[in-house]
N, C-alpha and C positions, 0 to 999 in steps of 0.2 A: 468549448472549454474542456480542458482534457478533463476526465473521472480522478477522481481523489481515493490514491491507496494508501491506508496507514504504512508507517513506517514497520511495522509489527510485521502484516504481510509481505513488505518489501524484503524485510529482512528472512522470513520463510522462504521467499521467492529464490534467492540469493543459496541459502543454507544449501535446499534442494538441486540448485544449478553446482555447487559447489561440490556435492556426493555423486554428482553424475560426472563432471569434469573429471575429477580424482579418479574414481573408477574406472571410468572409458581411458584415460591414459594412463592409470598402472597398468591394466589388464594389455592395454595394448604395447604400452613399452616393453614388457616381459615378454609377449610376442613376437617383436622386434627380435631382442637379444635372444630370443630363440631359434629363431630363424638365418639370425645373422651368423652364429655361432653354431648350427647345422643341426641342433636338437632338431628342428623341425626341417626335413630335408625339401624344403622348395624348390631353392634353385639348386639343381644336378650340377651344374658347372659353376664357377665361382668367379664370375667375370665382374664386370665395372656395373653390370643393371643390378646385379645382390647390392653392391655396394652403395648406390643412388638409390634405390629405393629403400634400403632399411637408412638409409643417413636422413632420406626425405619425410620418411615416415615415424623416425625415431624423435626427430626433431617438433613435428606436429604434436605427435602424443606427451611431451617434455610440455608442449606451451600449454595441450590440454594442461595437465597440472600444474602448470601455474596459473595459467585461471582459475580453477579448481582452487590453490591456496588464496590467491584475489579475494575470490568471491564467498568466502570461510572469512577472512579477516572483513570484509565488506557484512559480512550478513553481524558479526556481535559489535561491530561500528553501530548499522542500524539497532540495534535489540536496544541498546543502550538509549538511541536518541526513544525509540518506543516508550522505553519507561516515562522517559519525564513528557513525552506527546499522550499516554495515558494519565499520567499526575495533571495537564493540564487538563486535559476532557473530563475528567473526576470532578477537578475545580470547577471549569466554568458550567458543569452540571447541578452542581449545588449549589451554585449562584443563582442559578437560571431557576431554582426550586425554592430558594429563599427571597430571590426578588421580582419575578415576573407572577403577576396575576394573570390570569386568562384571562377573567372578566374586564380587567384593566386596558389589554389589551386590546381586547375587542371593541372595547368604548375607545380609545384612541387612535384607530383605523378607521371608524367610520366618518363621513362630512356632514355635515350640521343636515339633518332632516333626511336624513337614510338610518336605512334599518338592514339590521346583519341576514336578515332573513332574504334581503331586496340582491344581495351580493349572490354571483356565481361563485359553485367551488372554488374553482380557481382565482377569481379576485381576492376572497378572500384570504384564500392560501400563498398569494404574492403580498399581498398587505399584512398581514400577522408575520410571515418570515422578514420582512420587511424591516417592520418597527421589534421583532426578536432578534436582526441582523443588526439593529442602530442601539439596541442596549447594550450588547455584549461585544461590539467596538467601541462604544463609550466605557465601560469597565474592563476589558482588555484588547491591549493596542499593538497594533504591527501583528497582526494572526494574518497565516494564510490563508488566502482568498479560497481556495477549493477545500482547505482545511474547515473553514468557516462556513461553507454550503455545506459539508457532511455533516457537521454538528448539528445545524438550525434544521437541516432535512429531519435528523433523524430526532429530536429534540420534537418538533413540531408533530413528528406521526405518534412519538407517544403521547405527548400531553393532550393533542385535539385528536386523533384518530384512534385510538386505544386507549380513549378516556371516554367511556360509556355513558358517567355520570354528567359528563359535560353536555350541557343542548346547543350543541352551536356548531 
């Protein structure tokens, strides 16, 4: 299963591909037109290869920037969807803080005549993400799947792993 990147980073991702695009093909389009135009004396003779190469190269660096502007219109598309992908994670955080007991939890993971001490780390850490995975697709519905591992991952290492006061 692919890793789950917020839309937040997606859209940094994009921002920063979008300053390099722009970049890389002003500087080099002006290049071009430098060269083409004999500021920058390249070609000595003025045959048909000046002209196929700055037409082939002038051409590349034009797409550079238009990916460049893409990927700028693409990066505040995402920032946008990040807001309300944060407005949810906020919510289903304070869901998850006003209705999930830990103690609760742990008594509804175990089978009749086991004891949470008898469980491996890792059982229990598949059966608690588990039954925190089946409350919060009962109370919100249709969430992404790798959306939904990133939450309960990280939902799960604060309350049971950087919960000190917790014995369990």
């Amino acid at each position: 299963m692919p890793q789950y990147q917020s839309s937040e980073a997606k859209a940094e991702n994009n921002r920063s591909s979008a300053y390099t695009l722009l970049a890389v093909g002003g500087v080099g389009f002006i290049v071009v037109l430098l060269i083409f135009f004999n500021v920058i004396p390249v070609y000595r003779n003025a045959g048909i290869t000046k002209y196929l190469v700055c037409g082939v190269m002038g051409a590349m660096f034009v797409l550079f920037i238009v990916f460049g502007i893409v990927s700028m219109r693409d990066s505040k598309m995402l920032m946008v969807k990040a807001k309300s992908e944060n407005s949810l994670r906020s919510e289903m955080a304070r869901w998850c803080q006003e209705n999930l007991d830990l103690a609760a939890i742990d008594a509804e993971i175990l089978d009749e005549g086991e004891s949470l001490v008898a469980l491996s780390d890792a059982e229990r850490y598949y059966r608690r993400t588990a039954r925190i995975r089946a409350a919060i697709n009962d109370k919100f519905m249709n969430l992404d799947e790798a959306f939904m591992d990133d939450f309960v991952d990280g939902y799960y290492q604060e309350m049971y792993e950087n919960n000190s006061g917790y014995g369990g």
